[in-house]
C-alpha positions in Angstrom: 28.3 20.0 64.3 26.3 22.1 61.6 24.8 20.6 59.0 27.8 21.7 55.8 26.2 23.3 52.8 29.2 22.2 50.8 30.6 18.4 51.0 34.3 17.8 49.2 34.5 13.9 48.2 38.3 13.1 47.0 39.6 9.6 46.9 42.3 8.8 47.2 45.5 6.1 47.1 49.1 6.7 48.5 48.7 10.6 48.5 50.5 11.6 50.9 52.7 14.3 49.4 48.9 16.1 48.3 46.6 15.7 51.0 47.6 18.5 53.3 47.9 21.1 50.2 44.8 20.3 49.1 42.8 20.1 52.1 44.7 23.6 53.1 43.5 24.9 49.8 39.9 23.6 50.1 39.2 25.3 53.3 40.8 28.2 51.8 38.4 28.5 48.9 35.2 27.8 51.1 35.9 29.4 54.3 34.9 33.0 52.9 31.7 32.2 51.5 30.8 31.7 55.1 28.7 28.4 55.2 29.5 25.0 56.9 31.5 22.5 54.8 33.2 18.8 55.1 36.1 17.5 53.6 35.7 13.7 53.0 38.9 11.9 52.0 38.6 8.4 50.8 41.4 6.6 51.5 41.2 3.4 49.2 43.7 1.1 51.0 46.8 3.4 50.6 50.2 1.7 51.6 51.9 5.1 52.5 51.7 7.7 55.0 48.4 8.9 54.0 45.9 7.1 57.0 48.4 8.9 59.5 48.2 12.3 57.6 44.1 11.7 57.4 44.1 11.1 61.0 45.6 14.4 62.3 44.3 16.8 59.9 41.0 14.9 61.8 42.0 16.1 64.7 43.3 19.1 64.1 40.3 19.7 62.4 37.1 18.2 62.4 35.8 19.7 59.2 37.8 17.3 57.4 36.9 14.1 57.7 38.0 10.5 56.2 36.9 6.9 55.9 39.2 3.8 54.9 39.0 1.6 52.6 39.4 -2.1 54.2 41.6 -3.0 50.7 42.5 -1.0 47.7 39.0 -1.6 45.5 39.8 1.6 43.0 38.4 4.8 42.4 34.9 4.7 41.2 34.5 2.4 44.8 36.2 4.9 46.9 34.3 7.7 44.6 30.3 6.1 45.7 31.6 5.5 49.3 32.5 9.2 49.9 29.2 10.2 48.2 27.3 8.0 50.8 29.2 9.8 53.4 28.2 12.9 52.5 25.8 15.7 53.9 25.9 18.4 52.1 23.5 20.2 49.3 26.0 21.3 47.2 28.6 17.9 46.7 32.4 18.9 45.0 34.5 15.7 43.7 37.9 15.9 43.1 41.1 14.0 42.5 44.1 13.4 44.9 46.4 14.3 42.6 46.2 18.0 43.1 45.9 18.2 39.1 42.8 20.6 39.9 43.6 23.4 41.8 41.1 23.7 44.9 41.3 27.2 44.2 39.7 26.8 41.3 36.5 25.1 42.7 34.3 28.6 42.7 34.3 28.1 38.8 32.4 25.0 39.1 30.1 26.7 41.7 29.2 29.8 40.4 27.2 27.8 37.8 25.6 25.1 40.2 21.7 27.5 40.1 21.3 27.8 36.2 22.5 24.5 36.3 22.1 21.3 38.4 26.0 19.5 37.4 28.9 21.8 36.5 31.5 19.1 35.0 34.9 20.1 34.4 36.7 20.1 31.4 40.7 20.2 31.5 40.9 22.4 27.7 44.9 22.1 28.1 46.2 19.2 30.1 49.5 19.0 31.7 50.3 15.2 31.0 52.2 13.2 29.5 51.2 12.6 25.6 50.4 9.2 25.9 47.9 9.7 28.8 46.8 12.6 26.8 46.5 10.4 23.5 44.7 7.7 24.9 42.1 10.2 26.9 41.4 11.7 23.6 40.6 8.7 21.9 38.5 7.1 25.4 36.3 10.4 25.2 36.1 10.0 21.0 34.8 7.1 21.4 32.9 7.2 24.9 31.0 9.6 23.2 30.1 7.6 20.0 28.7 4.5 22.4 27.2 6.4 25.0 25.3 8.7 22.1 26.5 12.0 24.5 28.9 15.0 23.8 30.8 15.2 26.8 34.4 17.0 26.0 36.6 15.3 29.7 33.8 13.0 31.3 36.1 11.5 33.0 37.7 15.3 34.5 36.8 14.1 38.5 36.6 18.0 39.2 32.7 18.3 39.4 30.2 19.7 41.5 26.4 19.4 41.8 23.5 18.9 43.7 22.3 16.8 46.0 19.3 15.4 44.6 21.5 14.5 41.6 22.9 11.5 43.4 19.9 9.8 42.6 20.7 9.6 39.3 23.9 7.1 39.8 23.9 3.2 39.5 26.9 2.2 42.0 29.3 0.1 39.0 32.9 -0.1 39.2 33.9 2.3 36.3 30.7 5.1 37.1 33.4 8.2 37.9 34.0 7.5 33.7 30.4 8.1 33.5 28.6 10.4 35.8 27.6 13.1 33.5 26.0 10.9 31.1 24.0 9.4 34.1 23.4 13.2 35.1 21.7 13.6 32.0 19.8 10.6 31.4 17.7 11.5 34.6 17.5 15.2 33.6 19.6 16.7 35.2 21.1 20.3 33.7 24.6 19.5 33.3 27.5 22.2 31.9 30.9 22.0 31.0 33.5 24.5 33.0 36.9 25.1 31.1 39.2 24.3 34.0 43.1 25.0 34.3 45.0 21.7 34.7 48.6 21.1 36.3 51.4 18.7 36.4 51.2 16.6 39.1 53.6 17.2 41.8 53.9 14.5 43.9 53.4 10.4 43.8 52.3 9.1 40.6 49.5 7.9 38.0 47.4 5.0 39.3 46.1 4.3 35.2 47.6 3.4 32.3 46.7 2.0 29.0 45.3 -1.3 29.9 43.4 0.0 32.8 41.9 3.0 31.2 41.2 2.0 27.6 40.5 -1.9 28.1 38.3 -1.7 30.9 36.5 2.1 29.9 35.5 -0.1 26.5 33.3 -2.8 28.5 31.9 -0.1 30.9 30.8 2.4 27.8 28.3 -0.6 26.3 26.8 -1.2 29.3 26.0 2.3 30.0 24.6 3.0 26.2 22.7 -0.9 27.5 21.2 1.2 30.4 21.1 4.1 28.3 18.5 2.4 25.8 16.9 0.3 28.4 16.0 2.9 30.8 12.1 3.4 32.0 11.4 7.2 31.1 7.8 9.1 31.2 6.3 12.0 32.2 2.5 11.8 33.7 0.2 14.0 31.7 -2.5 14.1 33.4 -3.4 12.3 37.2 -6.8 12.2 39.1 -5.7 13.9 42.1 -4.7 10.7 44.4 -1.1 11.1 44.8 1.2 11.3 47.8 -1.4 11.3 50.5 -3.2 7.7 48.9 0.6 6.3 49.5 
């Protein structure tokens, strides 16, 4: 098979009312611009019908492909497992929930050039007040810690280069984080006003507790790393480089 330009990471957990829609809708959004792509779903120990749907859109189609999970470990897990899986120079990440519209993916890649992360950014979100409270108030303060203005960090509707994996630290909690990591290896990152929509089928895997609680202890150690990290730039150099290696 062709090496695929684009690679689509989504994990996901007891899904199976989205995944056909949304890998009908991905191939439908990258199929015209006429380059090889890959879906990769992520299936992080789902209890439904989603293995069984992942294993005949397989073979129906080899394009999309799937790994699972040998136990539910959670989403910034399945997240770096799908990245390791994937081939492709331009890499798309996106949730199961079919919040995002695939459709909508071309926003995100029309500014992947100028810049090297376009990050989403849901501007009017479509859930419930509490979940939209409590996001509010993660990015507030996200943002104080973490020393970053990032509007939705935690939007899972990206896209970016390759060479930008380099710049994450597998931790459980890093799909709160990645454009902050983005940046501190400087990267060009830009937010993309996306639409957001009520989710259709299956339901929220976070909640107070899991979101707020656990984002808290992740957000210090990332402003730890933050402060911590090595960072230079070599001014001048004999002329021994790569080849003395």
């Amino acid at each position: 098979m062709e090496a695929p330009h684009y690679s689509a990471v989504i994990p996901v957990f007891n899904e199976e009312g989205n995944i056909e829609p949304l890998a009908r809708g991905i191939k439908e959004t990258l199929e015209p611009r006429g380059v090889p792509f890959e879906i990769i779903f992520v299936d992080d120990g789902s209890h439904d019908g989603t293995l069984e749907i992942l294993r005949r859109l397989h073979m129906e189609d080899p394009r999309v492909r799937y790994i699972r999970l040998d136990t539910n470990c959670g989403q910034s897990t399945a997240l770096w497992a799908g990245l390791r899986e994937a081939r492709g120079k331009v890499i798309i990440t996106m949730d199961g929930d079919l919040q995002n519209d695939p459709h909508d993916i071309p926003l995100l890649l029309d500014k992947i050039g100028p810049f090297d992360v376009a990050t989403g950014w849901r501007k009017e979100r479509r859930d419930p007040w509490l979940k939209r409270v409590s996001t509010k108030i993660a990015n507030w303060v996200r943002d104080l810690v973490t020393m970053e203005q990032i509007r939705d960090t935690a939007c899972g509707f990206k896209a970016f280069k390759r060479e930008c994996l380099e710049a994450i630290i597998p931790f459980d909690g890093l799909h709160r984080f990645l454009p902050t990591l983005f940046r501190m290896r400087g990267f060009r990152v830009c937010e993309v006003p996306v639409p957001h929509y009520p989710r259709r089928y299956g339901r929220s895997k976070y909640n107070i507790r899991n979101r707020l609680l656990r984002g808290v202890m992740d957000m210090w150690g990332v402003r730890w790393l933050k402060k911590r990290r090595i960072s230079y730039e070599v001014e001048e150099r004999s002329g021994c480089h790569e080849d003395c290696l």
